[in-house]
Structures are given as C-alpha cells and as structure tokens.
C-alpha positions as CSV (number, residue, x, y, z in Angstrom):
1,X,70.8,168.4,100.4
2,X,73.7,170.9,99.8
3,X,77.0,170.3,101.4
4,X,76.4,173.6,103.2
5,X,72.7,172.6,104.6
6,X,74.3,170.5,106.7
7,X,75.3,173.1,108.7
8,X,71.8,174.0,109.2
9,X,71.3,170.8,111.7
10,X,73.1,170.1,115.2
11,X,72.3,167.0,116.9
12,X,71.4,166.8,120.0
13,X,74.5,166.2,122.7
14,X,72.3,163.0,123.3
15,X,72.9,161.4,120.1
16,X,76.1,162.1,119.8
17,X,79.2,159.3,120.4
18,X,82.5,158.8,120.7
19,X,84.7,156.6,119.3
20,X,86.1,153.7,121.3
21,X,89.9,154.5,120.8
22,X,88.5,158.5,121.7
23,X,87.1,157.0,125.2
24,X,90.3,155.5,126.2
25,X,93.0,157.9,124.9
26,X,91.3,160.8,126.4
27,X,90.5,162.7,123.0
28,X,86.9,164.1,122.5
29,X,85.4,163.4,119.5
30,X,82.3,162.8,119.1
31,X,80.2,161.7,116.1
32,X,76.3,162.1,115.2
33,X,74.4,161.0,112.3
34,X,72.5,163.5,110.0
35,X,69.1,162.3,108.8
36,X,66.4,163.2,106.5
37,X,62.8,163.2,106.9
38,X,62.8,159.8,106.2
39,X,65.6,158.4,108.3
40,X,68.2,158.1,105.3
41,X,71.7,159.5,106.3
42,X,72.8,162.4,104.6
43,X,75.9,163.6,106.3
44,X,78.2,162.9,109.9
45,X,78.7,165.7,112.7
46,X,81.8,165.4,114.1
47,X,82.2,168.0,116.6
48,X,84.0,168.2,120.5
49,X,82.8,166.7,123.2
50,X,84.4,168.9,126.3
51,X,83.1,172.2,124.1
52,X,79.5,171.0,122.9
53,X,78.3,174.3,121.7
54,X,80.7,174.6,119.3
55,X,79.1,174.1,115.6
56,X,81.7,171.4,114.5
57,X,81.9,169.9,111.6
58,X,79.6,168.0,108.8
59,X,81.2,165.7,106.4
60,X,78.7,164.1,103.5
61,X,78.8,160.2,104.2
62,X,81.2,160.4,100.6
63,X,84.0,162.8,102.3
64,X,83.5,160.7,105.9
65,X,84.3,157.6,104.4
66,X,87.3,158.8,102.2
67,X,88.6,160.6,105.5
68,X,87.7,157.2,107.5
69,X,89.6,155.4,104.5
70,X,92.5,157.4,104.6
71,X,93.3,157.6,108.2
72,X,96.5,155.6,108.4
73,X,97.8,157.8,105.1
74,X,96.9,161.2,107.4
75,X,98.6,159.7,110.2
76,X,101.7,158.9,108.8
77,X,101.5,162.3,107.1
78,X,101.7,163.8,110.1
79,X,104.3,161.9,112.2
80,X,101.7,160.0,113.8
C-alpha cells in the first residue's frame, strides 16, 4: 500500500486509543491501527480525540517508529 492509501481508511472512534501519559496530562491523542485484509498492520492513525472528524494523520509503522524513537530528541528540540 502507498503511503498516500492510507489516507483512504479512518478507523472507527471505537478503535481508537490514547496514550497513558495523553489520559493524565489532558492532551488528546489518540492512536488506531491500520490493517490489511489479512490483519497485518500497514500504517498508525494518529488523529484528535476532542475533534474526531478530523482526518488526522497516517504514519507507515517505519515513520511511527522513527517518530516514537526520536521523541526525547523532538522534545528537547523544542524546549520541552
């Protein structure tokens, strides 16, 4: 699937999550898997949870995990 097929799927509000440290700070967050056919995961939604309708965004799991990775590095960065 094509980076920009993602885009073509919206989970459901059901299946979407938040992250603990999202649940206690107040932020909202939330995170959904993206499947094929056959159940294998092909991208993450990350969209908000106060605004569901809003499209969001779809990382592949590669870019998720090098965002997930770097997290300390992005917030240092930005005076975090």
């Amino acid at each position: 699937m094509q980076k920009q097929e993602l885009y073509n799927v919206t989970p459901p509000v059901s299946e979407r999550f938040k992250s603990p440290l999202s649940q206690t700070n107040g932020s909202c967050v939330t995170f959904a898997p993206i499947k094929d056919t056959s159940g294998r995961l092909i991208g993450i939604y990350v969209g908000d949870s106060q605004n569901p309708d809003i499209q969001g965004t779809r990382y592949t799991p590669e870019e998720f995990i090098a965002m997930a990775d770097g997290i300390d590095s992005i917030r240092k960065r930005l005076g975090l």
